[in-house]
C-alpha positions as CSV (number, residue, x, y, z in Angstrom):
1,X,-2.4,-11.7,-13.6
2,X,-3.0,-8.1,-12.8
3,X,0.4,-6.2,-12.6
4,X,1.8,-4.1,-9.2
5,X,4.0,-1.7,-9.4
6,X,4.2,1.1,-6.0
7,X,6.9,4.2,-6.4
8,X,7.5,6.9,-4.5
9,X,8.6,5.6,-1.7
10,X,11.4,8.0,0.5
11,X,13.3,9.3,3.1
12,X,10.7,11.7,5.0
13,X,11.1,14.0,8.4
14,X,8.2,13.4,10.8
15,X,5.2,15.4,10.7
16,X,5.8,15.5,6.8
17,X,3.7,14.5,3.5
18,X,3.9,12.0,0.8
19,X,1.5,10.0,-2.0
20,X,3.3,7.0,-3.2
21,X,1.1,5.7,-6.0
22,X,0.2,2.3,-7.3
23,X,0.0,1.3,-11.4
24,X,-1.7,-1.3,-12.5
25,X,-1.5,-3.0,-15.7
26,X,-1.7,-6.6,-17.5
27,X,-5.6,-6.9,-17.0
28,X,-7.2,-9.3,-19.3
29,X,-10.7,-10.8,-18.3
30,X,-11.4,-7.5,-16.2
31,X,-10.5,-4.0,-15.7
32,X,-8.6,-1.7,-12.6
33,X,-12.5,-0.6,-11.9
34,X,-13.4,-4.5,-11.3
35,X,-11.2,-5.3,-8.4
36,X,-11.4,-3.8,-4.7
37,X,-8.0,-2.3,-3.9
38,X,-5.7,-2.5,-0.5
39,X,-2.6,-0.9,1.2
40,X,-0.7,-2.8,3.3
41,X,2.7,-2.2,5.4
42,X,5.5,-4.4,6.5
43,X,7.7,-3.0,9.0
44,X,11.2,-4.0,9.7
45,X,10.6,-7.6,12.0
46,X,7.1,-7.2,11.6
47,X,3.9,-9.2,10.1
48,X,2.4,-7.3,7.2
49,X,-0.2,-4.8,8.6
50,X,-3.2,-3.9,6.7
51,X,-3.5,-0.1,5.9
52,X,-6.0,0.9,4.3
53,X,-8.9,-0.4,1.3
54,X,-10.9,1.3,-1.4
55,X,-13.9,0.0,-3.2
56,X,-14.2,-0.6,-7.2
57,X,-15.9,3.2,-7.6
58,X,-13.9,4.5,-4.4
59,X,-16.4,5.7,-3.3
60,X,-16.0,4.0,0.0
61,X,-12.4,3.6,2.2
62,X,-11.2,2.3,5.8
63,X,-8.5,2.8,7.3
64,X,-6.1,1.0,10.0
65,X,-6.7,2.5,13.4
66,X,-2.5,3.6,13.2
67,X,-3.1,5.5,10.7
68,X,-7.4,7.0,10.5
69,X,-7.4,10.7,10.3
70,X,-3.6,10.7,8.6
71,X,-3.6,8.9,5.5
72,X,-6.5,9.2,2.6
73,X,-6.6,6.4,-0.2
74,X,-8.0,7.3,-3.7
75,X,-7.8,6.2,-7.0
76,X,-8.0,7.4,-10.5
77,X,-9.7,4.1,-12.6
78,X,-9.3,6.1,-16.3
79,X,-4.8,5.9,-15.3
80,X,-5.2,2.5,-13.7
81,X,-3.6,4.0,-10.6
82,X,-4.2,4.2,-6.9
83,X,-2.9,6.6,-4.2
84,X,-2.0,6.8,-0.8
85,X,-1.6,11.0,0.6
86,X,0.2,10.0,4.0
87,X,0.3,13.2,6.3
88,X,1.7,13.6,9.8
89,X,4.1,10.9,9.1
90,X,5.4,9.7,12.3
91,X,8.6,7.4,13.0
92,X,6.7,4.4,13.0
93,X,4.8,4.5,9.3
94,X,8.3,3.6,8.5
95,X,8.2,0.5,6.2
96,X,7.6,-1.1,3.0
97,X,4.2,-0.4,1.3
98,X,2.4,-2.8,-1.1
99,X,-0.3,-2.1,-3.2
100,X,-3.0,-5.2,-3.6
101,X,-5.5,-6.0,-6.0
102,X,-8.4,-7.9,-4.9
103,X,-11.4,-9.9,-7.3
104,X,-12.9,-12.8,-5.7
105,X,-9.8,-15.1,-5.4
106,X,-8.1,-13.5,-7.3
107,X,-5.0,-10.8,-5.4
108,X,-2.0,-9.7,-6.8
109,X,0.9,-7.8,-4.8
110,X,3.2,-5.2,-5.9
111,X,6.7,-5.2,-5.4
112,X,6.7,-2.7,-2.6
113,X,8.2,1.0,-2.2
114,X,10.2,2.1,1.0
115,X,8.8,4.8,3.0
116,X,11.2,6.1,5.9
117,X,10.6,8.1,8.0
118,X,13.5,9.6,10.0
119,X,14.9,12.6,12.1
């Protein structure tokens, strides 16, 4: 079972910046470059909403039409870590953000960070 952990999640003003990160570890049968690798977003009352993906190689992304043109997802496969540089935050990005790791059948969620954004 592949290992999840987000941070840097915080309090934010709109129209600012921030890269919360994603660290995987606990891989057995496979490595971090072997599994696709997802954002999601759960606001406050709402279903989880899918954010954005990134291939094994990253060398292809999409995006959720909420947030195309703002956010960029990348990955560094030598640290076992993922990214997320979130820019133009508005009010509504506000919510927890979960990394997920994706092989097959085989997904594993991270805990979640908190990302507010607020006046």
């Amino acid at each position: 079972q592949v290992h999840l952990v987000e941070s840097g999640g915080v309090v934010v003003h709109p129209g600012g910046s921030l890269t919360p990160s994603c660290a995987a570890s606990g891989f057995t049968d496979f490595t971090f470059s072997d599994y696709a690798m997802n954002w999601y977003r759960q606001a406050p009352g709402r279903q989880r909403e899918f954010v954005a993906a990134i291939t094994r190689a990253g060398d292809n992304t999409i995006y959720g039409d909420s947030v195309k043109g703002r956010f960029t997802i990348y990955r560094d496969n030598a640290k076992n870590e993922m990214y997320l540089q979130m820019n133009s935050l508005k009010l509504e990005d506000t919510g927890v953000y979960y990394c997920n790791a994706v092989r097959g059948s085989r997904r594993s969620w991270g805990q979640g960070t908190q990302v507010t954004v607020s006046s």
